[in-house]
C-alpha positions as CSV (number, residue, x, y, z in Angstrom):
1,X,169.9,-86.7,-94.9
2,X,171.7,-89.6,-93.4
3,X,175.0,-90.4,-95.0
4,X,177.1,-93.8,-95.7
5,X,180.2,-95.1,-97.5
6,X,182.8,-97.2,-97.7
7,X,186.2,-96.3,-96.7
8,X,188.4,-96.8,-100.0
9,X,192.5,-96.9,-99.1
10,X,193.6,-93.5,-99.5
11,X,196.9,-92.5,-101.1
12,X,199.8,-92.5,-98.3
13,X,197.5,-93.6,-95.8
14,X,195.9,-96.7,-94.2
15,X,192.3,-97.9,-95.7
16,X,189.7,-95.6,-94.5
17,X,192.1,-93.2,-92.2
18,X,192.0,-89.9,-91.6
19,X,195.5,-88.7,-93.5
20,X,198.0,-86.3,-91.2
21,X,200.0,-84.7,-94.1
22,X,197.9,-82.5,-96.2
23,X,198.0,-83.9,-99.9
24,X,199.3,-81.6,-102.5
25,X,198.8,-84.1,-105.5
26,X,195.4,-83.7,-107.7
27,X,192.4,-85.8,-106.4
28,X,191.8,-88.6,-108.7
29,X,189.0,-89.2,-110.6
30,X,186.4,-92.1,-109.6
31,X,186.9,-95.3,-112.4
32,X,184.7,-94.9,-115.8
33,X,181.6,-96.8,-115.2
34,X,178.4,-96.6,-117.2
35,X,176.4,-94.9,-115.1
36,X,173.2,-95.8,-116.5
37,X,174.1,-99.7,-116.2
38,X,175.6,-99.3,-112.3
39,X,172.1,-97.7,-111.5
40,X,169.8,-100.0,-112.9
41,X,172.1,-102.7,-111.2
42,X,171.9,-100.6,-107.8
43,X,168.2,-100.6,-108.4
44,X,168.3,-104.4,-108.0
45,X,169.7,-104.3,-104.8
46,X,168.1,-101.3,-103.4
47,X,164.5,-101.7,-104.4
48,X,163.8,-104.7,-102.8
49,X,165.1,-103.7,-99.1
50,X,163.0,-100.2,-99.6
51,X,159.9,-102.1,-100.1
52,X,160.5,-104.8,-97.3
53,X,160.7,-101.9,-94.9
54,X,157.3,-100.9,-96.2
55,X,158.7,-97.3,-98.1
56,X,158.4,-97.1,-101.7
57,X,161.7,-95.9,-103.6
58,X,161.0,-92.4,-105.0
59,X,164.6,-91.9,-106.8
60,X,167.7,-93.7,-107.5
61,X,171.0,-91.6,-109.0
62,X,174.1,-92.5,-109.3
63,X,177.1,-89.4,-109.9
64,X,180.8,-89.0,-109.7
65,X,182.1,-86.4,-106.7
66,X,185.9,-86.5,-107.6
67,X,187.5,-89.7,-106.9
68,X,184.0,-91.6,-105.1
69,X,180.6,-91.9,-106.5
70,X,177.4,-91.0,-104.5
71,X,175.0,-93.3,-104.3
72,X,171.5,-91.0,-103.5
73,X,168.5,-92.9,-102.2
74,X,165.3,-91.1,-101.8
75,X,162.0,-92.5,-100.0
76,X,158.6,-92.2,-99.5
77,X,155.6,-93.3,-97.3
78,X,151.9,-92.7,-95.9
79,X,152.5,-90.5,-93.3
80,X,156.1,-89.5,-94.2
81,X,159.4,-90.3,-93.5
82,X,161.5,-89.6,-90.0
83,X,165.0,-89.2,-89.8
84,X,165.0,-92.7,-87.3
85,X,163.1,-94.7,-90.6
86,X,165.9,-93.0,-92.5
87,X,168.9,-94.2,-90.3
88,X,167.2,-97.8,-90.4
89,X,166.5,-97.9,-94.2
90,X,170.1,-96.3,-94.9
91,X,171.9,-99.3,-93.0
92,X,169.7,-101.7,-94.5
93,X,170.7,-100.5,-97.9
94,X,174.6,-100.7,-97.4
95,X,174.6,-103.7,-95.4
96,X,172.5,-105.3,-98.8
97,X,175.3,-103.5,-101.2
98,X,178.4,-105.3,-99.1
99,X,176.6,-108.4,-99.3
100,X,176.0,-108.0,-103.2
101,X,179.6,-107.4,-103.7
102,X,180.8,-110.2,-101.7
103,X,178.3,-112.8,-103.6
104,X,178.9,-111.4,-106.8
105,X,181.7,-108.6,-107.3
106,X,181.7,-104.9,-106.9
107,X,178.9,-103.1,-108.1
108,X,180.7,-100.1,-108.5
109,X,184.4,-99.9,-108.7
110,X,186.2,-97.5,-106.2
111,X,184.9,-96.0,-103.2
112,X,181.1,-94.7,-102.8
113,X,179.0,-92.6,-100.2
114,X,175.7,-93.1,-100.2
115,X,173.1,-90.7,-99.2
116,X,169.2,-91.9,-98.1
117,X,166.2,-89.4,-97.4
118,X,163.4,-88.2,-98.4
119,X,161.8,-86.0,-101.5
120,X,161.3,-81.9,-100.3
121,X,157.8,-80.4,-101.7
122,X,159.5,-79.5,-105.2
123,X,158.9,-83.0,-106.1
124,X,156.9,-83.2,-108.9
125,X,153.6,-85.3,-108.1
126,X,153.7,-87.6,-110.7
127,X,152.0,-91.3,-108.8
128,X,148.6,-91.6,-107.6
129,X,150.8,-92.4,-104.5
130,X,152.0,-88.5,-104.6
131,X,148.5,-87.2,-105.3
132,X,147.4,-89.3,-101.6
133,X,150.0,-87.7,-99.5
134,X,149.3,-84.5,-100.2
135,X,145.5,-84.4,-100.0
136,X,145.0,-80.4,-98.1
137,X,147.4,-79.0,-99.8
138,X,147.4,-76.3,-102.6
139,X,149.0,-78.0,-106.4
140,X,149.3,-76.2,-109.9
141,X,148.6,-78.7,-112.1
142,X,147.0,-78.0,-115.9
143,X,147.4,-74.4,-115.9
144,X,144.9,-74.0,-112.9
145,X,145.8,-74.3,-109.2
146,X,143.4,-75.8,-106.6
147,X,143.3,-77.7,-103.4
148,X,143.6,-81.5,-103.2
149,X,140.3,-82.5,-101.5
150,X,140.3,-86.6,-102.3
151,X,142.2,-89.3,-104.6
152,X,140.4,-92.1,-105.6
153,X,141.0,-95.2,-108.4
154,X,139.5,-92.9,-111.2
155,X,141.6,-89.8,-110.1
156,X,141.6,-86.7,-108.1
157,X,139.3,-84.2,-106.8
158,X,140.0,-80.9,-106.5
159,X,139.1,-77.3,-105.2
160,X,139.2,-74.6,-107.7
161,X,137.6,-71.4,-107.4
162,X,135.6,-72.9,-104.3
163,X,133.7,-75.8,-106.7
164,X,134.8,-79.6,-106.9
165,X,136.6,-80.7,-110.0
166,X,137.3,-84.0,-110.8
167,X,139.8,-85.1,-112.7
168,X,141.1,-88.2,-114.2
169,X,144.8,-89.8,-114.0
170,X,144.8,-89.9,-117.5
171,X,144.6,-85.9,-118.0
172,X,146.5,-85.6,-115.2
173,X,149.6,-83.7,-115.7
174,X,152.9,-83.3,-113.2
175,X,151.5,-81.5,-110.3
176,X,153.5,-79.1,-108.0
177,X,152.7,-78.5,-104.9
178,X,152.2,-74.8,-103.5
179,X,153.9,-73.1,-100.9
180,X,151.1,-71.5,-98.7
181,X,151.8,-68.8,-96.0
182,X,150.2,-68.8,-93.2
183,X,146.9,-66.4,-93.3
184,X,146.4,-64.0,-91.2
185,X,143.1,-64.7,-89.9
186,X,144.5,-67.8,-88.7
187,X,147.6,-66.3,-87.1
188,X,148.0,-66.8,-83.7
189,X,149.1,-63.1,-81.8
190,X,148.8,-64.3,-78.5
191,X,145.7,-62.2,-77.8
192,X,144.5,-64.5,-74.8
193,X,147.7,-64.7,-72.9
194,X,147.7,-60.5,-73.3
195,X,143.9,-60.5,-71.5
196,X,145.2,-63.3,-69.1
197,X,148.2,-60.7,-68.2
198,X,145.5,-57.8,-68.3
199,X,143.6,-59.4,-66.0
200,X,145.7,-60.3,-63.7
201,X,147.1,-57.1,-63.7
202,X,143.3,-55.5,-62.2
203,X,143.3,-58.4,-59.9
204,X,146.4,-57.0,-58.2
205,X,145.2,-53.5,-57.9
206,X,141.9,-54.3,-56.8
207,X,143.4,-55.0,-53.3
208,X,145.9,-51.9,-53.2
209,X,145.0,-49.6,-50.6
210,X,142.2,-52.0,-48.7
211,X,143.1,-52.0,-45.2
């Protein structure tokens, strides 16, 4: 996860520097905000680059870490997300939240850090969207659990007990993806590069003791 902030001036120290003299006095607070307000306003600046780089925006908070706010931005796409799209999207955003401040004041006051990536597996699927970018992989979703096979406008297909179920978006609850371990069947114990070894092994005694 990519981070950014702004430097705020810190107490004894020069705007943004790194202090020499360890601080002894308690951290302040960051200023009293209403959260819920300075995240719908960050919303308004944020969405709009997300989308113009072609990601949709997943999740927007907005919390207090002692005397800063953190500003988390998470991200989504077909295909997924890279930590290079990340870096990109992540200056994008703050270079958009200096320019919002400068045209029209602070949207949060005090120092922030903000934080860009992407949603892990626990995210609940939720979107059609979600339901697409997970097609293969093994959900809980209704009580049952089954094997995304397709998406489509009406809703999803899936595998349960071996037979196709469709199911519509609109008795669709949250799904949760499954974490599946590899099986062994499919594991991989290097059985050919043992023969190759085996093999090559004969080949060398084979010509022992020919004159």
């Amino acid at each position: 996860m990519t981070q950014r902030g702004r430097a705020g001036a810190r107490p004894g120290g020069r705007p943004g520097g790194r202090r020499t003299q360890p601080d002894t006095r308690s951290t302040p607070l960051a200023p009293r905000i209403d959260l819920t307000a300075a995240r719908a306003r960050l919303r308004e600046v944020v969405e709009p680059v997300v989308t113009k780089a072609g990601y949709d925006l997943e999740d927007l908070t907005l919390s207090r870490a002692g005397r800063r706010f953190v500003v988390r931005v998470l991200i989504d796409a077909d295909g997924g997300i890279g930590l290079d799209d990340v870096a990109v999207v992540s200056r994008e955003i703050s270079e958009a939240l200096d320019t919002a401040d400068e045209q029209g004041g602070e949207l949060l006051s005090g120092e922030y850090q903000l934080e860009v990536g992407s949603p892990g597996v626990d995210r609940p699927l939720t979107e059609p969207r979600h339901w697409r970018r997970n097609v293969g992989r093994l959900v809980a979703v209704n009580g049952v659990t089954g094997r995304v096979l397709s998406t489509s406008d009406s809703g999803v297909t899936l595998e349960v007990d071996g037979a196709p179920r469709e199911v519509a978006w609109a008795d669709l609850g949250a799904g949760k993806v499954q974490i599946e371990f590899k099986r062994m069947d499919e594991a991989d114990f290097g059985d050919e590069d043992e023969t190759d070894d085996l093999d090559d092994d004969d080949d060398d005694h084979e010509g022992e003791g020919e004159e």
